[in-house]
NUGU-508268 format. One record per residue (C-alpha): x negated, z negated, y negated. Coordinates in pm, whole numbers, plus 50000, padded with zeros to 5 digits. Each point is the difference from the previous one (the first is absolute). Example, Ala and Ser with C-alpha at 12.3 -4.5 7.8 and 13.67 -1.06 7.14 Angstrom:
// NUGU-508268
487704922050450/498635006649656/
END
This chain:
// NUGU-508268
500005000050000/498825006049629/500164985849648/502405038550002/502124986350203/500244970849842/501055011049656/502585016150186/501844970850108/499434982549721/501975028249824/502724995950287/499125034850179/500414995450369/497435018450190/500465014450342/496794984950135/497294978949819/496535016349933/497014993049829/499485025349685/497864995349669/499914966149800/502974999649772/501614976049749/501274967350164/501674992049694/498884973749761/501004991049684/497184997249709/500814977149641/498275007949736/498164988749620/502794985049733/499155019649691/501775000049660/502155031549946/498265029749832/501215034849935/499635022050288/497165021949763/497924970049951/499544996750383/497925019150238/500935000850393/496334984150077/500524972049744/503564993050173/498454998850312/496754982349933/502464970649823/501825001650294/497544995850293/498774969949820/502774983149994/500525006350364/497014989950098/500694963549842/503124992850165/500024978650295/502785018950165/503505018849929/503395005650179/502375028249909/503465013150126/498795036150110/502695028250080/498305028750158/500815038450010/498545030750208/500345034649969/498475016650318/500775036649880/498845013950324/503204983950172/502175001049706/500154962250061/500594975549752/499924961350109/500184969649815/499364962750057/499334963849833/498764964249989/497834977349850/495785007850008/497264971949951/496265003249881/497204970350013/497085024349907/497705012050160/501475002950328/503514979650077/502645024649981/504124998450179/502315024649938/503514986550137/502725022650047/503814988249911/500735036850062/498975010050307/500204961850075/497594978650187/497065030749951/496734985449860/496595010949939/497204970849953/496484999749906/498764969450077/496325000649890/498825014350329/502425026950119/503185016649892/502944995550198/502755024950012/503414986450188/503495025949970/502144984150246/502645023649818/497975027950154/498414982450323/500624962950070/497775001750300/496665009049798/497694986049729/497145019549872/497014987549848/496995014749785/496534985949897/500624994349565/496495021750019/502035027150160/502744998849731/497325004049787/502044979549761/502875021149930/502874977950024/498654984749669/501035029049725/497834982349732/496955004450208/501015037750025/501475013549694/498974971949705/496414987650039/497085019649896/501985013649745/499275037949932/497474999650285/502445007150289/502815014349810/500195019949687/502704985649803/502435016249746/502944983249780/502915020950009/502034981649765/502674970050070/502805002050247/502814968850042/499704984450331/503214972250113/500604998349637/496274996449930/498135017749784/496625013750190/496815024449903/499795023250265/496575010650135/499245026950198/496794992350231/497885035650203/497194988150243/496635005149873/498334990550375/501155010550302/503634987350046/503315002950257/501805000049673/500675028049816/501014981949719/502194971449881/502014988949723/500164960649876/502674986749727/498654969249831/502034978849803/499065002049600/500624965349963/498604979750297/497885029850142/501244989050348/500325029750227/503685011350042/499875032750221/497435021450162/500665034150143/497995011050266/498895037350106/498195000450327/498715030450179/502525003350229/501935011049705/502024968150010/501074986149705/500364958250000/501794977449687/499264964550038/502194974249733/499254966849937/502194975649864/500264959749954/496254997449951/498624969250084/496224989049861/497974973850134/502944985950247/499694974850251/499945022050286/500374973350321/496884995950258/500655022450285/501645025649803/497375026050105/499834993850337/500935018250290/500924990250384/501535024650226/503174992250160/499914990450339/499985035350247/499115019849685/497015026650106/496944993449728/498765037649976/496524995949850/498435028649778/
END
């Protein structure tokens, strides 16, 4: 099974079989810098995002609502899904599906952990973090080393929920599975509010956070996993 696959069920898509594809997105959420309001022309993309990675990189953690949309235009598929996502940098991660419920994907400092009893109740699968090669946290891939992994442009502002939001547009400057992405960060808390996704599998992925949460008390255990009892552990 891949990190592929896995950003498929996250989005709710319900494969045939599992299998093991390039690294994708395991969805994160990232918070960013809290900067007074400027006009959009007194702004450049890098100095949003150079605010903004600082700021991340101060917090102790973050929760967020998330609400998740893929496009997989070579199915003509379109699937949706939701729940709540935690982050205790640098490498505690859950994802925890309301919608499909009881789905969760863990990394728990040593391994990533990717359970869809939705899909298959009778399997776990699990992947070395080294494997992941971090891409469940979406700071680490689009935000830090700002304009050294991503060229950044500011396309203007776009309202988000009711919030108002700059709206970057980021192209890979390395060697990337992304073709490119789009992030809308709030103008007023510069918290991250929606990233769209291209991949090059010409699918197209919006992730929305809501409700964020800074600094919480996020309750020991919280980033652990245990298989149920019978459940096959397929190791990658």
């Amino acid at each position: 099974m891949s990190v592929d696959f896995v950003l498929n069920r996250l989005s709710g898509v319900r494969p045939s079989a599992p299998r093991f594809g390039q690294a994708g997105v395991l969805v994160a959420a990232v918070i960013l810098m809290v900067l007074p309001p400027h006009p959009v022309t007194a702004q450049s993309a890098l100095q949003v995002l150079e605010a903004a990675s600082e700021r991340y990189t101060a917090l102790d953690g973050f929760c967020a609502d998330f609400h998740q949309e893929v496009e997989v235009t070579l199915l003509r598929q379109t699937t949706t899904s939701e729940g709540e996502l935690c982050q205790l940098p640098p490498d505690r991660f859950e994802m925890r599906f309301t919608e499909p419920s009881g789905d969760r994907v863990v990394a728990d400092g040593t391994d990533l952990w990717v359970y869809f009893p939705s899909t298959d109740e009778g399997q776990v699968f699990r992947q070395r973090l080294g494997a992941a090669d971090g891409r469940f946290d979406l700071h680490g891939e689009f935000l830090s080393d700002p304009g050294q992994r991503y060229r950044a442009e500011l396309e203007g502002r776009e309202t988000v929920n009711g919030v108002e939001a700059h709206v970057l547009m980021l192209e890979p400057l390395l060697e990337s599975e992304y073709r490119r992405a789009r992030v809308w960060i709030d103008v007023q808390d510069h918290l991250i509010r929606r990233l769209e996704i291209h991949d090059d599998a010409d699918s197209i992925r919006i992730l929305e956070l809501s409700n964020l949460r800074l600094n919480p008390d996020i309750p020991e255990g919280r980033f652990e996993f245990v298989p149920p009892s019978g459940v096959q552990v397929i190791t990658r």
